[in-house]
MMTF fields as JSON, N, C-alpha, C and O atoms, coordinates in Angstrom:
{
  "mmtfVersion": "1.0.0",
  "mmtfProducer": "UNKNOWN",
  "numBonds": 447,
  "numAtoms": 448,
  "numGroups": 112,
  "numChains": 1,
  "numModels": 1,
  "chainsPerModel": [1],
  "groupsPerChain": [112],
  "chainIdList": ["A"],
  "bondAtomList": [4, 2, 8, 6, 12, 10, 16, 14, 20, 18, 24, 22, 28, 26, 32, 30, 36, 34, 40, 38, 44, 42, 48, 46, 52, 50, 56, 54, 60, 58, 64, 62, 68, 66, 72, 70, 76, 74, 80, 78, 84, 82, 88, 86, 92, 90, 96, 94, 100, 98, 104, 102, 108, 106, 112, 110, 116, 114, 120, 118, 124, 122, 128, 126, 132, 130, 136, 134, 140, 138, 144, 142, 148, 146, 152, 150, 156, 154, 160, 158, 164, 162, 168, 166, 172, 170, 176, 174, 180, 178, 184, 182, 188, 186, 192, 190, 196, 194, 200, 198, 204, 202, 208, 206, 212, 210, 216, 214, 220, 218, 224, 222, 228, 226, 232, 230, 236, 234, 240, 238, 244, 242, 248, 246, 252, 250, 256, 254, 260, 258, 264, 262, 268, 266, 272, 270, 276, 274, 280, 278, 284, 282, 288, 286, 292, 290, 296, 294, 300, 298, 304, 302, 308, 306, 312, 310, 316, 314, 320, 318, 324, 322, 328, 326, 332, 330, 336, 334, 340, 338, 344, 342, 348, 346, 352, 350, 356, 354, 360, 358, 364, 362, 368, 366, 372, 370, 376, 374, 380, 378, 384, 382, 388, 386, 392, 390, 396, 394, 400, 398, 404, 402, 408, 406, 412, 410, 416, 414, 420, 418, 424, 422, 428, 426, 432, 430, 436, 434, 440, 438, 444, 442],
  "bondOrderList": [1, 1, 1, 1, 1, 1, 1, 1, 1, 1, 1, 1, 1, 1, 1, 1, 1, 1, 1, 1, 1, 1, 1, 1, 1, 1, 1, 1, 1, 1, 1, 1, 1, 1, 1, 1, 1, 1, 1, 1, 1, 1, 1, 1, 1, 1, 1, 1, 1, 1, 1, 1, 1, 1, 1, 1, 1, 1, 1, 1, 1, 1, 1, 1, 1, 1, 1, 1, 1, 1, 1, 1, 1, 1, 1, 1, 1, 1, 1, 1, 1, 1, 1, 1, 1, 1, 1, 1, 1, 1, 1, 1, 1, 1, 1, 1, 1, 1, 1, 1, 1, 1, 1, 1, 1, 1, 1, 1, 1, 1, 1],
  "groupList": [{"groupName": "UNK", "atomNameList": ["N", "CA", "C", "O"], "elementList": ["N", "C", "C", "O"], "formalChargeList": [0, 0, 0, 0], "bondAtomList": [1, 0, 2, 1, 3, 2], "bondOrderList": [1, 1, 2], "singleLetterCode": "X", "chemCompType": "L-PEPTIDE LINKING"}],
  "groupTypeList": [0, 0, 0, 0, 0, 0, 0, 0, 0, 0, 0, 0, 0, 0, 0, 0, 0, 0, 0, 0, 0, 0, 0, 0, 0, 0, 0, 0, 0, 0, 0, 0, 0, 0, 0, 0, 0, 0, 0, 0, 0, 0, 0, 0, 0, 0, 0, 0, 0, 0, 0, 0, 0, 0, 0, 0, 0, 0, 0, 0, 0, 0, 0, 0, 0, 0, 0, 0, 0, 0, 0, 0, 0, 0, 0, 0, 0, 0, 0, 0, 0, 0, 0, 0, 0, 0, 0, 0, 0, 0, 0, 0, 0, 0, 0, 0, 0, 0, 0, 0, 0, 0, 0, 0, 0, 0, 0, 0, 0, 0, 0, 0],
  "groupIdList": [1, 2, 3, 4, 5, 6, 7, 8, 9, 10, 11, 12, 13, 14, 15, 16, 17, 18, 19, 20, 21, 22, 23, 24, 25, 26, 27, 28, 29, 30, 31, 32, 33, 34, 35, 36, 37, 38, 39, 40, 41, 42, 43, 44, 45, 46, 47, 48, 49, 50, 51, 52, 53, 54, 55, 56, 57, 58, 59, 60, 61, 62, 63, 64, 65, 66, 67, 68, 69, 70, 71, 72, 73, 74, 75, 76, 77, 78, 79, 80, 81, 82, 83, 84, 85, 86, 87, 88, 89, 90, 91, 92, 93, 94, 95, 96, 97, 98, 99, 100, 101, 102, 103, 104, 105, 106, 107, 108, 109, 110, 111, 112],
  "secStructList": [7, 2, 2, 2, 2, 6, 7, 7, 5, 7, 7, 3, 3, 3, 7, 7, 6, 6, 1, 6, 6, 2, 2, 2, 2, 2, 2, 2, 2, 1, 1, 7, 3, 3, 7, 1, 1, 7, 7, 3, 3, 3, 3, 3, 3, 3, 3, 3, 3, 3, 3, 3, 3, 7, 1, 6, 6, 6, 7, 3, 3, 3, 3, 3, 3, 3, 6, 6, 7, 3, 3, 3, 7, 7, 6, 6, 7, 7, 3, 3, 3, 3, 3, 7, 6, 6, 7, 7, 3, 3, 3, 3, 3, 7, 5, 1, 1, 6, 6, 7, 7, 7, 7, 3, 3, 7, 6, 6, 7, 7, 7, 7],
  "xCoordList": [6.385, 5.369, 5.959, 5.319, 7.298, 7.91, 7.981, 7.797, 8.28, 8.849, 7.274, 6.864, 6.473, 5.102, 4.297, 3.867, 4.135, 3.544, 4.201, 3.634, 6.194, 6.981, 6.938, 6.234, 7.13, 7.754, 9.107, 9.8, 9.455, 10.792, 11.692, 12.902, 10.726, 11.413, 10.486, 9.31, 11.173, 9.933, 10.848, 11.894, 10.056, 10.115, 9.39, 8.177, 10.306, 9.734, 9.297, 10.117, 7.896, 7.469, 7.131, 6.723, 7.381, 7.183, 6.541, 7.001, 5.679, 4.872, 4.819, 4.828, 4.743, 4.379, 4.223, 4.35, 4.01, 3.85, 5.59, 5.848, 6.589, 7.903, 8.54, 9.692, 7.944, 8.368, 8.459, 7.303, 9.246, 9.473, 8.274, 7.707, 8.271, 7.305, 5.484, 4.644, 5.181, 4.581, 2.722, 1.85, 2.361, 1.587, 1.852, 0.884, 2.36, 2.843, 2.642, 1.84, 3.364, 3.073, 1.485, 0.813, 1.147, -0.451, -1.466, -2.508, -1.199, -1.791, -2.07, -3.049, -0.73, -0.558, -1.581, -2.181, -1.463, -1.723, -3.424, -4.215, -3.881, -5.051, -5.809, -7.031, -5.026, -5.837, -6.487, -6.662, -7.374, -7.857, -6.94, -6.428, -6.919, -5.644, -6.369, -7.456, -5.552, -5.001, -3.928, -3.531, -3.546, -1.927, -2.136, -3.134, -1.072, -1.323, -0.766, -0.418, -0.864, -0.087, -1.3, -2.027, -1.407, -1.814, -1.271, -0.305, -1.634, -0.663, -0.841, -1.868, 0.436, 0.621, 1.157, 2.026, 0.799, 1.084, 1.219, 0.427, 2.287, 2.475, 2.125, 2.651, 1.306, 1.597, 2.368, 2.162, 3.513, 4.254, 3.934, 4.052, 3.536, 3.106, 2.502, 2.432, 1.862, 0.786, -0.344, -0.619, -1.308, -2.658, -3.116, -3.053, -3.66, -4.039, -4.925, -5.307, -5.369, -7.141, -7.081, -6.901, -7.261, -7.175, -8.788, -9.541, -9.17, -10.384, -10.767, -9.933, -11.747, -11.29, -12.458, -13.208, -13.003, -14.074, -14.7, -14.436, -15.274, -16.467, -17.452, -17.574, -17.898, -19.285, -20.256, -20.256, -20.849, -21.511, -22.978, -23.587, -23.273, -24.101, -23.702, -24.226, -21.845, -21.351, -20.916, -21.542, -20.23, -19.575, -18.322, -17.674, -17.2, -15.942, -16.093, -16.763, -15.429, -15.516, -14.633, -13.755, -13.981, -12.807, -12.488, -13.352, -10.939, -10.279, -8.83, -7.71, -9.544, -8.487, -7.75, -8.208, -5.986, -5.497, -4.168, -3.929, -3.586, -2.925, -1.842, -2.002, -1.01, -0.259, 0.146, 0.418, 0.328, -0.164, -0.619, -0.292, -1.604, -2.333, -1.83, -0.685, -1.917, -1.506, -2.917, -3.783, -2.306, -3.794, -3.153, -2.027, -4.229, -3.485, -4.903, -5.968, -4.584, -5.629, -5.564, -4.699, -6.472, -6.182, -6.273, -7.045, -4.965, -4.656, -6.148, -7.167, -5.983, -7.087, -7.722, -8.661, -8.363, -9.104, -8.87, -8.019, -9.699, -9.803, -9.916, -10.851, -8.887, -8.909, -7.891, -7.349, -7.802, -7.241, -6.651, -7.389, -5.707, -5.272, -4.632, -3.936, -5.107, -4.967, -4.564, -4.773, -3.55, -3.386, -4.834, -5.914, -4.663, -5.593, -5.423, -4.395, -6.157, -6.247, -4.44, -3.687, -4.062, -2.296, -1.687, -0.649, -2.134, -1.0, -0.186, 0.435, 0.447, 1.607, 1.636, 1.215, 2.077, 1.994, 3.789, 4.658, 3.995, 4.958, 4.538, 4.184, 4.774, 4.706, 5.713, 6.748, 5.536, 6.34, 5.3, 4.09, 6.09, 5.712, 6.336, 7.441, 5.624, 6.057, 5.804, 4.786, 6.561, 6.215, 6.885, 7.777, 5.986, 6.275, 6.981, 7.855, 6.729, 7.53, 8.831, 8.949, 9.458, 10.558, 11.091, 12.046, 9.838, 9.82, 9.262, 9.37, 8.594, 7.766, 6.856, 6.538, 6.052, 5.276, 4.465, 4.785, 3.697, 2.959, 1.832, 1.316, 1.159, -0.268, -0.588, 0.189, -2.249, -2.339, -3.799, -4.404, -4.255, -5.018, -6.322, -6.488, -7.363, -8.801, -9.531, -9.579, -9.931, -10.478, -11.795, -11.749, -12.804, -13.929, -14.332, -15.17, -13.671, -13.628, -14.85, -14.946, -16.143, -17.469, -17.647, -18.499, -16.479, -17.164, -18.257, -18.548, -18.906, -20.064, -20.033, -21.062],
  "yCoordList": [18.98, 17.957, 16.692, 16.022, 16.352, 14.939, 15.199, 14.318, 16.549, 16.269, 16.565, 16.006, 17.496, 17.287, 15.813, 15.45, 15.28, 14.095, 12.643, 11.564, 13.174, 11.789, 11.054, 10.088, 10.964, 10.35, 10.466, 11.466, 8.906, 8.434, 8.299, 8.519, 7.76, 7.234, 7.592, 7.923, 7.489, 7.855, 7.078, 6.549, 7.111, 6.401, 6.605, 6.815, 6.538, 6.595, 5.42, 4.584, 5.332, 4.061, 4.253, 5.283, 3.227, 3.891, 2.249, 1.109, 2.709, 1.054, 1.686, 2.869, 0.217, 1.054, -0.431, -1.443, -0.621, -2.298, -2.801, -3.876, -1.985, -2.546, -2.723, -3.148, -2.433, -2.711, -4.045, -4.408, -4.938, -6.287, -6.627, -5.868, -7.73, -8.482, -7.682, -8.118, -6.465, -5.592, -6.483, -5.76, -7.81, -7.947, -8.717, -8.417, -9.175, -9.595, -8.216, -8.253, -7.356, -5.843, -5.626, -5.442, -5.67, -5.085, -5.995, -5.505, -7.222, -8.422, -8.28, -8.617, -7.576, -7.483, -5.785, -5.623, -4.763, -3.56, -3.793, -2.907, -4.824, -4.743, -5.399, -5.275, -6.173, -6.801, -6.129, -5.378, -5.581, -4.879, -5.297, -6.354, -3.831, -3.998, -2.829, -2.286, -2.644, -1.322, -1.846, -2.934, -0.229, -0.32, 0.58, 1.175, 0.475, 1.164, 2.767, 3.349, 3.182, 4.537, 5.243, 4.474, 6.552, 6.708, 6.279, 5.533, 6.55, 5.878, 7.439, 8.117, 7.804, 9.051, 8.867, 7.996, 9.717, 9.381, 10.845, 11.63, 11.232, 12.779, 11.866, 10.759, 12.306, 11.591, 12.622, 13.836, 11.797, 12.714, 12.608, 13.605, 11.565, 10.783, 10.11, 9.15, 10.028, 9.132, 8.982, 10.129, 8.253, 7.849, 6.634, 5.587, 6.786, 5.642, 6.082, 7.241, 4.832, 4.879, 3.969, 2.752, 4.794, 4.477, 4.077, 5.021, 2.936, 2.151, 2.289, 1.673, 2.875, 3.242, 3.329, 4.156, 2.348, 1.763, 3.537, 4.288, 3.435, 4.811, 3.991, 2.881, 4.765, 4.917, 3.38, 2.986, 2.792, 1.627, 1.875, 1.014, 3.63, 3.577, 3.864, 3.689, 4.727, 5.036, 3.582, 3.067, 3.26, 1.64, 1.799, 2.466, 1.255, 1.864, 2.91, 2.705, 3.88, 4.803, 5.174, 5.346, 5.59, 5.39, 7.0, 7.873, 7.249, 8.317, 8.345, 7.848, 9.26, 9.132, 10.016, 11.061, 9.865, 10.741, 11.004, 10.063, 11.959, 12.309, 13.413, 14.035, 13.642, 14.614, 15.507, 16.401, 15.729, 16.958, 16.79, 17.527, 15.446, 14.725, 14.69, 15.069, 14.423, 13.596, 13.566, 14.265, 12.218, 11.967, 11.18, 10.682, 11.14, 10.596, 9.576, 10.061, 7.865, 7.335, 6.935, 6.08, 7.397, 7.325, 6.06, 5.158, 6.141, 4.239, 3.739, 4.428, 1.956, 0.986, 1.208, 0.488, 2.237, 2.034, 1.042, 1.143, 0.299, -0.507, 0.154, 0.916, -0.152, 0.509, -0.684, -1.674, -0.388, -0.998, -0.046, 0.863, -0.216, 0.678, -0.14, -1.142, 0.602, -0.023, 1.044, 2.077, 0.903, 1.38, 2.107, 1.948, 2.68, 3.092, 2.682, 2.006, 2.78, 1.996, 2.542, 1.956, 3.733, 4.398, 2.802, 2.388, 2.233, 1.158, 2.125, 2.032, 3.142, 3.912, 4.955, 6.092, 4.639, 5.564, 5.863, 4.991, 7.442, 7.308, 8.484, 9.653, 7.505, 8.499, 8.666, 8.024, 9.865, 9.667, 9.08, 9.305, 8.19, 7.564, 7.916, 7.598, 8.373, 8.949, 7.653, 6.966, 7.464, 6.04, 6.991, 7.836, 6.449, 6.639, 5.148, 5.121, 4.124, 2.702, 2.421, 1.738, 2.822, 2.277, 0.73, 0.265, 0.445, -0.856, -0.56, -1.395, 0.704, 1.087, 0.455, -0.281, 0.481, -0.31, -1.46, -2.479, -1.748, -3.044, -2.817, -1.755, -4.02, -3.99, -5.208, -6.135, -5.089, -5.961, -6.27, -5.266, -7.356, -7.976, -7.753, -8.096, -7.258, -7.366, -8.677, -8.961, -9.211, -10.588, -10.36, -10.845, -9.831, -9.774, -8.139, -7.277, -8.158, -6.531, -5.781, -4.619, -6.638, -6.16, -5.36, -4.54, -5.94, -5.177, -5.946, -7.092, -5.093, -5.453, -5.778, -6.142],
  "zCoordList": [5.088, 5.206, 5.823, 6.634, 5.389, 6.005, 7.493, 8.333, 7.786, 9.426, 10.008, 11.025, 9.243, 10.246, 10.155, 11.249, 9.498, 9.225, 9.764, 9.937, 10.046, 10.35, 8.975, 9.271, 8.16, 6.53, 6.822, 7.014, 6.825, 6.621, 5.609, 5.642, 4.326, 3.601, 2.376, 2.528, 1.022, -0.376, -1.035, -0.66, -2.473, -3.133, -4.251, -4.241, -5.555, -6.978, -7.796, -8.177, -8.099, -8.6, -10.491, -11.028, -11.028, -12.543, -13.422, -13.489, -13.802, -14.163, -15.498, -15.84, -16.378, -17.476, -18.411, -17.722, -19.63, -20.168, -20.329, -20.871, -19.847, -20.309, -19.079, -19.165, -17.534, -16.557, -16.071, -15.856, -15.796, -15.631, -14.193, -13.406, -14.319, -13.777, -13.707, -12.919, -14.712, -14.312, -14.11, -13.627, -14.465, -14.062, -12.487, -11.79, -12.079, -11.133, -9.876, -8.943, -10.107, -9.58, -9.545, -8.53, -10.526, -10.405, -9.667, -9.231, -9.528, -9.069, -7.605, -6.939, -7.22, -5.768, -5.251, -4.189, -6.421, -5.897, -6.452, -6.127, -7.169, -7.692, -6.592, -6.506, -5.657, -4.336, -3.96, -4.92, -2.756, -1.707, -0.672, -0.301, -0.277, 0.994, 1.918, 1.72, 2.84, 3.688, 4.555, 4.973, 4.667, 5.578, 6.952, 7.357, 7.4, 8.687, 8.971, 9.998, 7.513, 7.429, 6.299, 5.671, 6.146, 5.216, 4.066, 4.225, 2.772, 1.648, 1.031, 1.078, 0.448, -0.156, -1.089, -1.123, -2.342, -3.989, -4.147, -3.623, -4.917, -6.08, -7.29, -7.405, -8.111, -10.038, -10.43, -10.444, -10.825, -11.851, -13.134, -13.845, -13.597, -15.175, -15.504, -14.736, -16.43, -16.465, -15.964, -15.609, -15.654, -15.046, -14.592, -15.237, -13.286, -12.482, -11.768, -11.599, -11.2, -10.656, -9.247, -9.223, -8.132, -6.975, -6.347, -6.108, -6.148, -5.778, -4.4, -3.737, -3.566, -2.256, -1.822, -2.341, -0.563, 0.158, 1.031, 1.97, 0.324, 1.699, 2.446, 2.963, 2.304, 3.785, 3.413, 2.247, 4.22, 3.605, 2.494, 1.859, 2.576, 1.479, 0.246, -0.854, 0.883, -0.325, -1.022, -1.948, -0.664, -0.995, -1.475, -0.669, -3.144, -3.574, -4.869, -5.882, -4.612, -5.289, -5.918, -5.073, -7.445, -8.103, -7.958, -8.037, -7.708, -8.021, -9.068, -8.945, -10.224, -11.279, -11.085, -10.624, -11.449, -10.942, -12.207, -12.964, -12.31, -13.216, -12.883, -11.832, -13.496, -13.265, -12.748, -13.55, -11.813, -10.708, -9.191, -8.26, -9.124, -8.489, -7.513, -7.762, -6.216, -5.072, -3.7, -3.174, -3.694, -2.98, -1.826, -1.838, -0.628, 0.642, 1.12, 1.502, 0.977, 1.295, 2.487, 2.676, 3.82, 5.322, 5.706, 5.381, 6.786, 7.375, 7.286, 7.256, 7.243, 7.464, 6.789, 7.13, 5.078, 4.866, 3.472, 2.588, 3.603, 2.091, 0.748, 0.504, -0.213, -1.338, -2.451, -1.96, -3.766, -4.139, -5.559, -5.939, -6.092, -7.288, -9.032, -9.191, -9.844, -11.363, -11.68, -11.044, -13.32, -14.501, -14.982, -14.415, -15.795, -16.795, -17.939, -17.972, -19.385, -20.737, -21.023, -21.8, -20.21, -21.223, -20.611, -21.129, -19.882, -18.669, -18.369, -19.428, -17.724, -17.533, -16.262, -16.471, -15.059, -14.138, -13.628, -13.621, -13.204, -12.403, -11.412, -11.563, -10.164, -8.755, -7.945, -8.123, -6.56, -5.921, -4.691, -4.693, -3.52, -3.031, -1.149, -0.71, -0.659, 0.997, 2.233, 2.142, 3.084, 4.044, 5.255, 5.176, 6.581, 7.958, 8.196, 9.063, 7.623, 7.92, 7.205, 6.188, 7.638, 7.019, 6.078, 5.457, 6.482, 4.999, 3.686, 2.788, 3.465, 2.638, 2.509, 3.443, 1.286, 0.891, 1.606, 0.994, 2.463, 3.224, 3.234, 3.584, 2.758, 2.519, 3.227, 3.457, 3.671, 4.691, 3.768, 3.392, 3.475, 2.445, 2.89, 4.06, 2.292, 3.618, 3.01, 1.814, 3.779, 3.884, 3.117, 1.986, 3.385, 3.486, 2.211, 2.476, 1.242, 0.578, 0.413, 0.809, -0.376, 0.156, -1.337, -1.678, -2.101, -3.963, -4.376, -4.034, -5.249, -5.705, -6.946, -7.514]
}
């Protein structure tokens, strides 16, 4: 999958209520964003809820995801991601950018 897709780089993320700065972290992933890559998640643990802009009749639509899970949210689209009531996620995390992680803020998000 890395060499068909071009994934450079991954990365293991692990949140949980004892992770340092962890609202600070969520502040940033609770924004509305998109990036210019898809964003790709394995859940290894735990549960989290990925917020993710459809169609304009659909509007944002939540995907819970858990253990097993991996979900791929396609470049540019607006979405945003939380904890669940456990607070506790760990994923693995796939990037074509070699900076990982970049989120680009959407101005205008359009939640209701």
């Amino acid at each position: 999958m890395a060499a068909r897709r071009g994934y450079k780089i991954w990365d293991v993320i692990t949140l949980s209520e004892s992770t340092p700065n962890l609202e600070e972290l969520l502040q940033k992933f609770e924004e509305v964003h998109t990036h210019s890559e898809d964003e790709i998640r394995a859940i290894v643990g735990g549960k989290g809820i990925f917020i993710i802009k459809g169609s304009d009749e659909v509007g944002y639509f939540n995907v819970e995801l858990e253990p097993g899970d991996v979900i791929s949210v396609p470049e540019n689209t607006p979405h945003f991601f939380t904890l669940m009531d456990n607070k506790q996620i760990i994923a693995v995390r796939l990037f074509v950018e070699e900076n990982g992680w970049v989120a680009y803020p959407v101005a205008n998000p359009g939640l209701n």
